[in-house]
Phi, psi and omega in degrees: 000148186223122193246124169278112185260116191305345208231301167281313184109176191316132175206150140348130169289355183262343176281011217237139164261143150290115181261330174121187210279148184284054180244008161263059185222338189248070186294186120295115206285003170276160141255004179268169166293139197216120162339315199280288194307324181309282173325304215274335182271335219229319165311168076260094167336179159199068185319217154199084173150209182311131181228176172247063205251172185238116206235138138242123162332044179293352175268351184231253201271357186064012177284173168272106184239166146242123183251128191256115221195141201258154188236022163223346166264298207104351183309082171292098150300303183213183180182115198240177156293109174331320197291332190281334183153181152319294209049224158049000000 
């Protein structure tokens, strides 16, 4: 697999660490305890089809990216900088 780093260009899926699915982008806007914190801490789909995850480039610029990619194809839709947003 080949992840495009927005910074870098086209690269090896081995320059990139897997961080886990991008729902720590989707916090809960309370800080108190909550049903919603309970789920956002304790919960995880595990889909089968569009995902959403948080990869960082550690072999190359060290960015953060989220990259949206199918988990039955392998199919990298897109790839943004985390800082920039979620998106999807």
């Amino acid at each position: 697999m080949r992840l495009t780093c927005p910074l870098c260009g086209a690269r090896d899926r081995r320059e990139f660490t897997y961080k886990g699915a991008a729902v720590a982008l989707d916090r809960p806007a309370t800080q108190d305890w909550s049903p919603e914190w309970d789920d956002y801490l304790h919960n995880r789909a595990n889909p089968a089809g569009e995902t959403r995850d948080l990869w960082q480039h550690a072999a190359g610029c060290g960015a953060w990216l989220v990259v949206t990619r199918d988990t039955v194809t392998h199919a990298v839709r897109d790839v943004r900088l985390a800082r920039e947003g979620a998106g999807g």
